[in-house]
SERO-4910 file (N, C-alpha, C, O; in steps of 0.05 Angstrom, whole numbers):
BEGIN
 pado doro    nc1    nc2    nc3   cac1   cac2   cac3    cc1    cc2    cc3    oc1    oc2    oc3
  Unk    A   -336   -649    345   -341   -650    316   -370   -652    311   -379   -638    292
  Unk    A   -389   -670    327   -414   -671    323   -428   -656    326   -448   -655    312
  Unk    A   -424   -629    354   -434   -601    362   -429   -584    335   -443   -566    327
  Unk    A   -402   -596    322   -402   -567    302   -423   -578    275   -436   -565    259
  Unk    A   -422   -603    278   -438   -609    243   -466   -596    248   -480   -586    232
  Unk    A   -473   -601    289   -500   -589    285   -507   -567    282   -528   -560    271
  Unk    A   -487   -549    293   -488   -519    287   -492   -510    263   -505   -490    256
  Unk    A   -476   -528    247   -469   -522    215   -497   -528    193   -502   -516    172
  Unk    A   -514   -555    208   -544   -554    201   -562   -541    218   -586   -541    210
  Unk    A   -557   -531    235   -586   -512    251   -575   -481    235   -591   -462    238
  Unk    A   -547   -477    217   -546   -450    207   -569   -458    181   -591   -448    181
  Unk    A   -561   -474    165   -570   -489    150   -599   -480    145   -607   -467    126
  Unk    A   -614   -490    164   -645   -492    167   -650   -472    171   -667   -465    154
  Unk    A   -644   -454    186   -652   -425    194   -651   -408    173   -669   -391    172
  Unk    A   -627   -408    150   -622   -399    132   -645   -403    110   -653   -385     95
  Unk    A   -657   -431    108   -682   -431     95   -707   -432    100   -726   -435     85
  Unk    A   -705   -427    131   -735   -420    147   -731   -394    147   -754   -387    146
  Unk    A   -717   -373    148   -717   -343    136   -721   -341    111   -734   -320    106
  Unk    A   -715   -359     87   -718   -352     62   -753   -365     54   -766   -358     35
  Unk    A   -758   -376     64   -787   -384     59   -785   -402     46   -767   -418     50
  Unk    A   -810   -406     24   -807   -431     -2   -789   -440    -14   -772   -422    -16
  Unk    A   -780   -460    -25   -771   -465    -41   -749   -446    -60   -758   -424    -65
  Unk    A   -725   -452    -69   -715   -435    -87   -723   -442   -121   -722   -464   -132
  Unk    A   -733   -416   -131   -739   -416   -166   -722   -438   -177   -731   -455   -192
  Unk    A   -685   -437   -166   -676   -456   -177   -673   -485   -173   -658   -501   -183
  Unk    A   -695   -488   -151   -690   -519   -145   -686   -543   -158   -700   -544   -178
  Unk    A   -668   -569   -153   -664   -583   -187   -637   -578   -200   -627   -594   -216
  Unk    A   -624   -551   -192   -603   -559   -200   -577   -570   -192   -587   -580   -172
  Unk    A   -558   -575   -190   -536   -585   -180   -503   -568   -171   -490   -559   -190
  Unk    A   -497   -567   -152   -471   -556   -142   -466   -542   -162   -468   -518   -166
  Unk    A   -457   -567   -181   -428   -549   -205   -455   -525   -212   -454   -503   -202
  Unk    A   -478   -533   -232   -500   -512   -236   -499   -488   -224   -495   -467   -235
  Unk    A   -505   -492   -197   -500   -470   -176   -479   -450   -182   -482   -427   -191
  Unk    A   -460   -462   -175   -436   -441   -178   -430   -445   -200   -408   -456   -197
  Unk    A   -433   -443   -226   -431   -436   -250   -451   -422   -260   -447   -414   -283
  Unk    A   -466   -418   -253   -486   -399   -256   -484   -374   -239   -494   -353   -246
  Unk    A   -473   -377   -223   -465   -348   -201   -437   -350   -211   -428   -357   -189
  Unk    A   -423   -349   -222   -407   -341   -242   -399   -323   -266   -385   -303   -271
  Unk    A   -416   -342   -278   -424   -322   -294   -439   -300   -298   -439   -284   -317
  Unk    A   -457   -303   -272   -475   -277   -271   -452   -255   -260   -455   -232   -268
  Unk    A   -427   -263   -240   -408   -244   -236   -393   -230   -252   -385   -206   -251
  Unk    A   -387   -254   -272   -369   -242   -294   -385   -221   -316   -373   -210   -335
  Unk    A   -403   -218   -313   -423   -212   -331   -429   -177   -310   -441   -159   -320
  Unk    A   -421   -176   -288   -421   -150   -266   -456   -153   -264   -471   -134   -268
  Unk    A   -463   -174   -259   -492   -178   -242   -487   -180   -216   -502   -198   -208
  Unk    A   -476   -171   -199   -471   -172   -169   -496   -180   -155   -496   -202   -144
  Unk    A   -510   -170   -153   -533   -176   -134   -541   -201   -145   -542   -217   -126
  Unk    A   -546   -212   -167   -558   -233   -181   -543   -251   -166   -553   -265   -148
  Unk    A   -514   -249   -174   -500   -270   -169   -505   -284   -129   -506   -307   -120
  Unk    A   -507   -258   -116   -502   -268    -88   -533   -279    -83   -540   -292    -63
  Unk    A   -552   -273   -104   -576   -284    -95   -569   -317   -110   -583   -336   -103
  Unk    A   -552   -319   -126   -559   -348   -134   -536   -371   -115   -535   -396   -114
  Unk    A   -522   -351   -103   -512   -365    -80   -523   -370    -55   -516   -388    -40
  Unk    A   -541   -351    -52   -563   -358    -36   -579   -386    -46   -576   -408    -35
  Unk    A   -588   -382    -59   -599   -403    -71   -589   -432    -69   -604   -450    -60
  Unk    A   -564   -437    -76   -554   -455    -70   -551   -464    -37   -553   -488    -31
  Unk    A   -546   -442    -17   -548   -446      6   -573   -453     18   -571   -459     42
  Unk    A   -605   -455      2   -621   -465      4   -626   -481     -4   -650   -479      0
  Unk    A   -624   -501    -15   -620   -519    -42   -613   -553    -21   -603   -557      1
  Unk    A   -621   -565    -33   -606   -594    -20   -589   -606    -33   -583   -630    -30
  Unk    A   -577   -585    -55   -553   -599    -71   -520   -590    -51   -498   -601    -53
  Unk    A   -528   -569    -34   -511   -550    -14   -494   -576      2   -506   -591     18
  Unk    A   -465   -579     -3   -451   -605     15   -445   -578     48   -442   -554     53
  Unk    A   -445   -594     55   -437   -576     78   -405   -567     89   -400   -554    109
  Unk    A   -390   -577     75   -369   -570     74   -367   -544     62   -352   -529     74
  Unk    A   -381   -531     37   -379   -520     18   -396   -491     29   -400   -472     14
  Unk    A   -404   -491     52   -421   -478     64   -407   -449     69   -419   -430     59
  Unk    A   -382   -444     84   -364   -425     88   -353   -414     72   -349   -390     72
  Unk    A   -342   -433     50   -331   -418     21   -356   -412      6   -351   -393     -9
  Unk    A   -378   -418      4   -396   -391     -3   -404   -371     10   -410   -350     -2
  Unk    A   -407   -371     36   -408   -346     47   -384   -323     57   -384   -301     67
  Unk    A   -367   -340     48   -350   -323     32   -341   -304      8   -328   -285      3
  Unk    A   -357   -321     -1   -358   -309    -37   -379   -288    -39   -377   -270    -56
  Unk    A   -404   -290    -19   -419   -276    -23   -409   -249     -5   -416   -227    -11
  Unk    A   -394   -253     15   -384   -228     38   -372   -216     10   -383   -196     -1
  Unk    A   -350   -229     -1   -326   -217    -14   -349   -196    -38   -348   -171    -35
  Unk    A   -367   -207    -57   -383   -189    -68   -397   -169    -64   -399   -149    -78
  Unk    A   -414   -178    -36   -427   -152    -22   -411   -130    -18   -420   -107    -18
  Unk    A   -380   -137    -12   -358   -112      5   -345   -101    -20   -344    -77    -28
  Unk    A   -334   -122    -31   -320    -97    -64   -335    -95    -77   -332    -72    -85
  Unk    A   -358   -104    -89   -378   -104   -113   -400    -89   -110   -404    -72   -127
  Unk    A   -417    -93    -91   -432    -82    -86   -429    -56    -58   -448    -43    -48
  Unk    A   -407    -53    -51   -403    -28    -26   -414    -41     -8   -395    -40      7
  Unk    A   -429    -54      3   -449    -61     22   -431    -69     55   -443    -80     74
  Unk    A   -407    -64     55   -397    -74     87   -409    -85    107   -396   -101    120
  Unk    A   -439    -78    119   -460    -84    137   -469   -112    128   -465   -131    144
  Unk    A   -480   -118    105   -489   -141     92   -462   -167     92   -465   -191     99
  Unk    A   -431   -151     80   -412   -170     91   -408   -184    107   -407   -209    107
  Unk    A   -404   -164    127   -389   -168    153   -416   -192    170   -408   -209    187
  Unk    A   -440   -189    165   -452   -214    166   -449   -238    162   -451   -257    177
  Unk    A   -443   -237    133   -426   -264    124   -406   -273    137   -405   -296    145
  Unk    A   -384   -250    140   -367   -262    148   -363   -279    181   -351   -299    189
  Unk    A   -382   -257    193   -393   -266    222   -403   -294    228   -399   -308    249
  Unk    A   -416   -299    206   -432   -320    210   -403   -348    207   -399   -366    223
  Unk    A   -389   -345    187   -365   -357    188   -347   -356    208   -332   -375    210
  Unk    A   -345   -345    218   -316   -339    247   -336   -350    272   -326   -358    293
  Unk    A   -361   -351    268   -370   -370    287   -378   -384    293   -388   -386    315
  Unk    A   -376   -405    271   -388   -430    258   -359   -441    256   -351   -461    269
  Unk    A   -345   -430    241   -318   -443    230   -291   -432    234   -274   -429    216
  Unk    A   -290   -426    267   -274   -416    263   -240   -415    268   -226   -399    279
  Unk    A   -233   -444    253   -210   -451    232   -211   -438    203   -189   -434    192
  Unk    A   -230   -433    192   -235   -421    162   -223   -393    166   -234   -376    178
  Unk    A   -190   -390    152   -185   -363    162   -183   -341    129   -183   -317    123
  Unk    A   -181   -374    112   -182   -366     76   -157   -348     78   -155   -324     72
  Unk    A   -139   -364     86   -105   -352     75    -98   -325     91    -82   -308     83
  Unk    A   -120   -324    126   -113   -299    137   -126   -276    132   -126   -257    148
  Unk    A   -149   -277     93   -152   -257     98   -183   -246    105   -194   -226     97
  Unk    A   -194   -270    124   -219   -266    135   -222   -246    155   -244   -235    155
  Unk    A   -203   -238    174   -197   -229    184   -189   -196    181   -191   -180    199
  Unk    A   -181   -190    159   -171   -163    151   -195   -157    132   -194   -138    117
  Unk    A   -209   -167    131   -240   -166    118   -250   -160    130   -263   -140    123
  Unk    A   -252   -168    152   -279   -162    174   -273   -126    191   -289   -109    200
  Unk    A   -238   -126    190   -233    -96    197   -243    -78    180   -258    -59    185
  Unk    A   -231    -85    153   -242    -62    134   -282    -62    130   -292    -41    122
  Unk    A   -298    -83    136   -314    -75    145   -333    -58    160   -352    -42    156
  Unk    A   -317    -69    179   -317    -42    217   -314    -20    200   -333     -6    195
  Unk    A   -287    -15    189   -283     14    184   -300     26    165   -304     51    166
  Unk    A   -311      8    147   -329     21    122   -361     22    142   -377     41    137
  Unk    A   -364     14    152   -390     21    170   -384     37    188   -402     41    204
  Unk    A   -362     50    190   -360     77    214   -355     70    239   -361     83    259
  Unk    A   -341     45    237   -330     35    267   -305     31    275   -293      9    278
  Unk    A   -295     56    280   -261     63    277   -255     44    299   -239     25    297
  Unk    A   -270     49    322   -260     40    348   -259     13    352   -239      3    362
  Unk    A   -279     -2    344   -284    -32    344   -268    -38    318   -273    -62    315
  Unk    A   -252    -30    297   -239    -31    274   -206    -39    279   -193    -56    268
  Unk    A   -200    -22    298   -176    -15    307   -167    -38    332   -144    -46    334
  Unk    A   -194    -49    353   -184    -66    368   -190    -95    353   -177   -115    358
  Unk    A   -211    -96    332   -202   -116    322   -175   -126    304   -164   -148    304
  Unk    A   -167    -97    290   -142   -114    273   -120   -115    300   -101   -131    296
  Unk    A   -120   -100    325   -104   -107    342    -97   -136    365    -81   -138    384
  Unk    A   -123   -158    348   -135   -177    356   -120   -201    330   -114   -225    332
  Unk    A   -117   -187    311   -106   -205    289    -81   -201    284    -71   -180    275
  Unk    A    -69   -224    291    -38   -222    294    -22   -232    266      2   -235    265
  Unk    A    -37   -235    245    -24   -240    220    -22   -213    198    -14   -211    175
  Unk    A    -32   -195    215    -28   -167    205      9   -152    215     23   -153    236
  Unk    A     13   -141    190     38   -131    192     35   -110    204     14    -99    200
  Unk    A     55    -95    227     59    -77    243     54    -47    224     66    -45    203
  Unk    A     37    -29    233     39     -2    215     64      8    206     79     16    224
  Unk    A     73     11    169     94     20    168    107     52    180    131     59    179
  Unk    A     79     70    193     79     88    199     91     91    231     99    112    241
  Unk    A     91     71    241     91     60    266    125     49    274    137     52    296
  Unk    A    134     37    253    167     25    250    176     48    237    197     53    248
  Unk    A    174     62    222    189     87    216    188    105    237    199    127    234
  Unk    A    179    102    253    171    119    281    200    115    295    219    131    298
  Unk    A    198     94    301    215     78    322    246     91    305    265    101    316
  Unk    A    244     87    283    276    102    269    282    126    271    306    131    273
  Unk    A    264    148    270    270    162    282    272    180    304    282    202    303
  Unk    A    260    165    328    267    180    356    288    193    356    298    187    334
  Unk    A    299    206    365    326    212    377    331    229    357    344    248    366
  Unk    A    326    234    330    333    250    305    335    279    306    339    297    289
  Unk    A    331    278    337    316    315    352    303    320    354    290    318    333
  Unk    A    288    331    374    268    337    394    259    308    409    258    287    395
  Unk    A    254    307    430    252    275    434    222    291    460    209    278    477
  Unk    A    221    313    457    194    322    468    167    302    453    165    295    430
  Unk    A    152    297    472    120    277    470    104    300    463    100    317    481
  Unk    A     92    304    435     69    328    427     41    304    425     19    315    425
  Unk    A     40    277    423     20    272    411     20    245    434     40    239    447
  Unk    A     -2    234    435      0    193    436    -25    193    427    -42    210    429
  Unk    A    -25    152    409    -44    152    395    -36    130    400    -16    120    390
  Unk    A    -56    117    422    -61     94    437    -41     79    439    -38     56    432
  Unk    A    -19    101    452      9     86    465     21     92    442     40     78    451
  Unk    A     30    100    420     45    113    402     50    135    407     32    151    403
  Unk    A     77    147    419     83    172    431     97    178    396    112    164    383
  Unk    A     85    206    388     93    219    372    120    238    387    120    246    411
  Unk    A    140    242    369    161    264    381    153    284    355    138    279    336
  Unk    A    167    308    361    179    337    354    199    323    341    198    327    317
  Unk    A    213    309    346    242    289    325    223    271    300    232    265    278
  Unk    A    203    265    307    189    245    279    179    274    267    182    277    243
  Unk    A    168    293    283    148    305    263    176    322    237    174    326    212
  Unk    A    204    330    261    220    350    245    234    330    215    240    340    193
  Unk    A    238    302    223    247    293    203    227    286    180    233    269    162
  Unk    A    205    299    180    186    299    157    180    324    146    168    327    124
  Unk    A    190    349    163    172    369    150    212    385    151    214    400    131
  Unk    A    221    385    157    247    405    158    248    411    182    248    400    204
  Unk    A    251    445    168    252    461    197    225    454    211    206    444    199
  Unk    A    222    460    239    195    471    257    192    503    257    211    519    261
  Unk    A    163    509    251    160    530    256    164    544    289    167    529    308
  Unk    A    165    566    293    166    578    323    150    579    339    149    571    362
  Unk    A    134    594    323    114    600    341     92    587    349     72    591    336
  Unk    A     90    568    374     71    551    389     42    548    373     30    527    376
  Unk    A     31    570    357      1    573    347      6    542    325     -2    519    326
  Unk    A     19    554    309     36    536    280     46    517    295     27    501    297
  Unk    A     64    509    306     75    480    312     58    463    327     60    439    327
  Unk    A     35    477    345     14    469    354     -4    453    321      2    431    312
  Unk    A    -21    467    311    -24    466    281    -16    440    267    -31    423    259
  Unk    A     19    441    265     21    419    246     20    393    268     15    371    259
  Unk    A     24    396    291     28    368    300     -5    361    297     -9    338    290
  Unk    A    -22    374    302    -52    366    287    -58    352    271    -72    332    274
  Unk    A    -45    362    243    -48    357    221    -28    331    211    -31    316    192
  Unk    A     -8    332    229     17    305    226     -2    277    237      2    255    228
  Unk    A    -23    285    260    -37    263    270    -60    258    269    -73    242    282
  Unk    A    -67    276    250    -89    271    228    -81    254    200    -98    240    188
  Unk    A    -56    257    192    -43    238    167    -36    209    174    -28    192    158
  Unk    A    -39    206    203    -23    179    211    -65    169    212    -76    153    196
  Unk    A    -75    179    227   -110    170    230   -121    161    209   -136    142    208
  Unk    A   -115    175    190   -123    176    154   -106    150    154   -120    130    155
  Unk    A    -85    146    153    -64    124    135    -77    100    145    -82     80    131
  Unk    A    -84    103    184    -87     75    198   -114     69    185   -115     47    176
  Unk    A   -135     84    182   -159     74    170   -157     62    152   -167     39    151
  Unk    A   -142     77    128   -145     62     98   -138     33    105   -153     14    100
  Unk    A   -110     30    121    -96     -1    119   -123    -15    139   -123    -40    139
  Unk    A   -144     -2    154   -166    -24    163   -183    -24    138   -195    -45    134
  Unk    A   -185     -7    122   -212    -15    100   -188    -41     85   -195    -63     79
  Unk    A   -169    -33     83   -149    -58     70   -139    -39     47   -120    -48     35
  Unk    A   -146    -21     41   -128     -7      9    -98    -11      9    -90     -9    -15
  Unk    A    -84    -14     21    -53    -19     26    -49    -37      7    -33    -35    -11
  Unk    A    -66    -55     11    -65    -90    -10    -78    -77    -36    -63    -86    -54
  Unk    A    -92    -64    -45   -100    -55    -73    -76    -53    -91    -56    -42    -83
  Unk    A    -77    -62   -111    -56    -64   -126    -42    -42   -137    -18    -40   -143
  Unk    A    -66    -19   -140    -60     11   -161    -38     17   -132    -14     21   -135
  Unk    A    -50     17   -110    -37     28    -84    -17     19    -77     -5     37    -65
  Unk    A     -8      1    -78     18    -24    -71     37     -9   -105     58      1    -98
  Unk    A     34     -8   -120     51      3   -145     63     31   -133     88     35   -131
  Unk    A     42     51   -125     52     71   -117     65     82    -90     78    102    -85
  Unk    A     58     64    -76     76     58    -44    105     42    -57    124     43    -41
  Unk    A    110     31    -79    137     17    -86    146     36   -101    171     34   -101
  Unk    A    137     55   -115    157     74   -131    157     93   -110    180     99   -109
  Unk    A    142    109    -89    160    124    -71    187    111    -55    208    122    -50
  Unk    A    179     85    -49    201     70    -29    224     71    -51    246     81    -45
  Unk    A    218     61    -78    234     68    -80    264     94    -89    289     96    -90
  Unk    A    232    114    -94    257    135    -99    271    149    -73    289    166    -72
  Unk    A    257    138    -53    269    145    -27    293    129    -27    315    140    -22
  Unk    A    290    100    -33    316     82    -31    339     88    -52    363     81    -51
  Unk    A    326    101    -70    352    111    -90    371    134    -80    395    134    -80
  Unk    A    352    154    -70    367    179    -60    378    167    -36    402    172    -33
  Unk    A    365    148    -13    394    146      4    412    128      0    431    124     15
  Unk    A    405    111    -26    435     92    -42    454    117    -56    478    116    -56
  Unk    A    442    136    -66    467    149    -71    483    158    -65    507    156    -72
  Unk    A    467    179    -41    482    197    -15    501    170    -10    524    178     -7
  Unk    A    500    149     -8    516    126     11    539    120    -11    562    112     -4
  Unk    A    533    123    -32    551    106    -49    574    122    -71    592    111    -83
  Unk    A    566    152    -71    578    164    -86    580    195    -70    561    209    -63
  Unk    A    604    200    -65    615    207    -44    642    231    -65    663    221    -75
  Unk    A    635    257    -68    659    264    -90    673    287    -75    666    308    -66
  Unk    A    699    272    -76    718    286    -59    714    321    -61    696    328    -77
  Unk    A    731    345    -46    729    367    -53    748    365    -72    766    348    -72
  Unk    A    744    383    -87    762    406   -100    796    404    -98    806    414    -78
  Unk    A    811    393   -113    845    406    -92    853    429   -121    842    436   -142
  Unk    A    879    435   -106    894    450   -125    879    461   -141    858    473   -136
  Unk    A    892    456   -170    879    474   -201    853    463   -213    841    470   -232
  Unk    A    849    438   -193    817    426   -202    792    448   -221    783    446   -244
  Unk    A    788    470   -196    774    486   -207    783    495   -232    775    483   -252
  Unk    A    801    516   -236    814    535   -247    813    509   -279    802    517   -300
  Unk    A    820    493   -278    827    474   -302    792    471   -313    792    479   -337
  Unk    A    773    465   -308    749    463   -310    739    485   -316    721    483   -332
  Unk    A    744    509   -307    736    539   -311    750    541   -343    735    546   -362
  Unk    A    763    539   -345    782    547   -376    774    523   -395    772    530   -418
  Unk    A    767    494   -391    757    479   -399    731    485   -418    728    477   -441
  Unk    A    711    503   -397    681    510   -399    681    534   -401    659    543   -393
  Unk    A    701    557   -410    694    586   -409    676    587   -439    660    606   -438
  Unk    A    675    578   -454    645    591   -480    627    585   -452    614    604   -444
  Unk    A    625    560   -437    593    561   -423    590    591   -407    569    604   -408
  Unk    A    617    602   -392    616    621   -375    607    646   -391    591    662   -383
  Unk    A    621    647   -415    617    675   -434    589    685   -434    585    709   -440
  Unk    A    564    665   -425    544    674   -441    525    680   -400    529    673   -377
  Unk    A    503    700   -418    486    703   -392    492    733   -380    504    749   -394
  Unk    A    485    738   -357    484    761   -343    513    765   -327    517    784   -311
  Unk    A    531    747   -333    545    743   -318    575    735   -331    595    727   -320
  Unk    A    569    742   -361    596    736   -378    607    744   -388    616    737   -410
  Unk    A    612    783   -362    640    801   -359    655    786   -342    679    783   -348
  Unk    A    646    773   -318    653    763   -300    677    746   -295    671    726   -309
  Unk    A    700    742   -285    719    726   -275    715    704   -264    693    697   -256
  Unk    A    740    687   -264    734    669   -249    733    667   -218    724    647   -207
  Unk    A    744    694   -201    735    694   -175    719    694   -176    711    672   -170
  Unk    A    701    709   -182    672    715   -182    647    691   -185    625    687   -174
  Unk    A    665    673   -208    651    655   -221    648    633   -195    630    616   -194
  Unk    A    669    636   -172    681    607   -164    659    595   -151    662    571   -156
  Unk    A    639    597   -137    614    583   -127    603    564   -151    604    540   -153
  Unk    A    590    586   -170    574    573   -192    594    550   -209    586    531   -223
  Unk    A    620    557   -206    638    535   -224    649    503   -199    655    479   -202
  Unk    A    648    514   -187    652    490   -162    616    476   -164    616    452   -161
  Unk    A    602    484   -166    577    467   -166    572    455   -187    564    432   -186
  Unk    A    575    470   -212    588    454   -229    595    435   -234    581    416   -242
  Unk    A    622    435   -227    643    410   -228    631    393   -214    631    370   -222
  Unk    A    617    401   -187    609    377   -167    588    358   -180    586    334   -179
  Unk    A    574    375   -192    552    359   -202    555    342   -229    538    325   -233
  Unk    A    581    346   -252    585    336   -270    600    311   -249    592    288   -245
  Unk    A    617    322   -241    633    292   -228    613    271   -214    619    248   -219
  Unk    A    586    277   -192    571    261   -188    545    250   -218    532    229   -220
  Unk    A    546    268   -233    537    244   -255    556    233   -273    549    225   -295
  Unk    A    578    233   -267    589    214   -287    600    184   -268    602    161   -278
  Unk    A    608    193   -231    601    167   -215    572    162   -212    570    152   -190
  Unk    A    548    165   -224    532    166   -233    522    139   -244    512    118   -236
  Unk    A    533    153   -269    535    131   -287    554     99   -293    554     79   -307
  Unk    A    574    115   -267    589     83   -266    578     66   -251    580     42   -257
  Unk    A    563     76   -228    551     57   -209    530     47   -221    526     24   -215
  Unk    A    507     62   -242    494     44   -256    499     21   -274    488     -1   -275
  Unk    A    526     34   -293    529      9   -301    544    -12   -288    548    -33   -300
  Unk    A    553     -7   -263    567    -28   -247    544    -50   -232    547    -74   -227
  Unk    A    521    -31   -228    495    -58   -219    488    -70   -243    484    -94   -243
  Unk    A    485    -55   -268    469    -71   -297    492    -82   -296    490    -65   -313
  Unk    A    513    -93   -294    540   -120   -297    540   -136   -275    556   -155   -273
  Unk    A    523   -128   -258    528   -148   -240    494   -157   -238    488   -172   -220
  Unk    A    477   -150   -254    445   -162   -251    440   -165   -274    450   -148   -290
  Unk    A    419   -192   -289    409   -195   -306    385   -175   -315    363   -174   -303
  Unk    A    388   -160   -335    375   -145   -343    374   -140   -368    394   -138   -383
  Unk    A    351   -137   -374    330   -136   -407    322   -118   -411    302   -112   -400
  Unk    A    336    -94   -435    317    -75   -446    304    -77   -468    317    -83   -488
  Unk    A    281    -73   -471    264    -78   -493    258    -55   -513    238    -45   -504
  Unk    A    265    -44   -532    255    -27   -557    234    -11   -557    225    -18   -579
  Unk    A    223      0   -552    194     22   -560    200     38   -575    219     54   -574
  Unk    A    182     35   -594    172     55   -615    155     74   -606    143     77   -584
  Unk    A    156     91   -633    142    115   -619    108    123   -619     95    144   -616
  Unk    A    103     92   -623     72     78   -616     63     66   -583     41     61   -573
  Unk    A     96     64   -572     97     57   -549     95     21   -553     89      5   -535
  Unk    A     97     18   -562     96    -22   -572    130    -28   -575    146    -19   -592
  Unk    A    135    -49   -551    154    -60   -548    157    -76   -575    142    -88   -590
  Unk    A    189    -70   -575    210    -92   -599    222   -114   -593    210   -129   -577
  Unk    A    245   -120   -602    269   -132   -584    280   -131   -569    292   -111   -562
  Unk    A    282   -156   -554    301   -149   -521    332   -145   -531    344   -158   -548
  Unk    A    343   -121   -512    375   -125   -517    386   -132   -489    378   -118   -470
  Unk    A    405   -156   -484    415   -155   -454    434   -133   -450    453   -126   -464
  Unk    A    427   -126   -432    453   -102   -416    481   -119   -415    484   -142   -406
  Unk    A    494   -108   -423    525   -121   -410    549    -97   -400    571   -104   -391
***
């Protein structure tokens, strides 16, 4: 404990035998300090602000406890506020080896990757977040694993022990093309989209909020289409099914390029039809069978777009 307090004052001193004289703001006090680099933030003075946290880090009002959570604050500004990753990742450095229990909720650590990566250091990027075990496994990586076996179980790719198949690439694109030039080609370009994805999640954009909205509305319209395929299931056709639906809907048949036409003729386009009215009307039962079984609130908009009154679903 005594090796670290000294570490923690020989950073201390060095920090203000690099800065030279005295700080302009000397005299003032903690709360001062960081209320004043505050508001210079909120105000989008970025540089100001990390200089008045400097300041404070020169200062003899500086408790030494308080030492890491500002050089934190100043990493966190230099890296989103100011772009600066190189100037960060100092900060943060200087913390992970002074303090390093200070993990700030884990996400000191996924800071310091997206650093690496914003300074052009894929390689040292990649074995560090492979170093931080509070990082979630690539979702690109567990959807892997689901579909092996889906067909082709041929190895076109590895990406540091990630064996790509012909079965992951076919269950993303459809068919495979034939000819070796092209299937050569996309497996390129399939492991060029996974390189792109692993970077972003080291700069950290995964966690960005605009990005996290739009990674949940694909999941979930993926999770809708395979809740339905699963859940609404419409028998074929028997007997006079068709034929009863055809005579039902002949004004619809009368009209078009096609309304000399019979109902042999018709019977494809009237069976798709039917298939598709019968799956939206189990459709519509299975929605309202979840809105009766979940609390749910619809709210009114006008045609200003400004919410009214809630009505409950029942």
């Amino acid at each position: 404990m005594t090796n670290r307090l000294l570490s923690c004052l020989s950073l201390l001193v060095l920090i203000t035998a690099m800065c030279g004289c005295d700080s302009p703001h000397s005299g003032l006090s903690r709360t001062q300090y960081r209320t004043a680099a505050t508001a210079l933030f909120e105000r989008q003075l970025y540089r100001e602000a990390v200089d008045m946290y400097q300041d404070y880090l020169q200062s003899a009002a500086l408790e030494p406890d308080d030492a890491p959570n500002v050089l934190y604050q100043m990493g966190v500004i230099l890296q989103d506020n100011l772009m600066d990753p190189k100037a960060a990742m100092a900060k943060y450095s200087v913390i992970k080896a002074l303090w390093p229990d200070k993990t700030f909720e884990n996400e000191l650590g996924k800071r310091m990757v997206a650093c690496l990566e914003g300074m052009g250091r894929s390689t040292d990027a990649t074995q560090a977040r492979a170093r931080i075990t509070d990082l979630n496994p690539d979702p690109s990586a567990q959807a892997a694993e689901g579909v092996k076996g889906a067909g082709g179980a041929a190895v076109v790719a590895d990406i540091d022990g990630r064996k790509i198949t012909l079965g992951e690439i076919q269950a993303m694109v459809g068919k495979l093309p034939e000819a070796p030039l092209e299937l050569n080609q996309l497996v390129r370009e399939y492991v060029g989209q996974i390189l792109i994805a692993d970077a972003a999640r080291r700069k950290g954009l995964a966690d960005k909020p605009e990005v996290k909205l739009r990674m949940g509305q694909v999941e979930n319209q993926i999770l809708t289409q395979a809740g339905l395929m699963d859940e609404i299931k419409i028998p074929a056709p028997s007997g006079n099914d068709l034929k009863y639906y055809y005579e039902a809907n002949k004004a619809r048949y009368a009209q078009g390029p096609d309304s000399a036409a019979g109902f042999e003729k018709l019977g494809p386009r009237v069976q798709a039809d039917w298939a598709r009215e019968k799956q939206g009307a189990e459709y519509q039962k299975y929605v309202e069978r979840l809105l009766q079984a979940s609390k749910v609130q619809f709210f009114s908009v006008t045609a200003g777009g400004a919410a009214g009154g809630a009505a409950q679903a029942k």
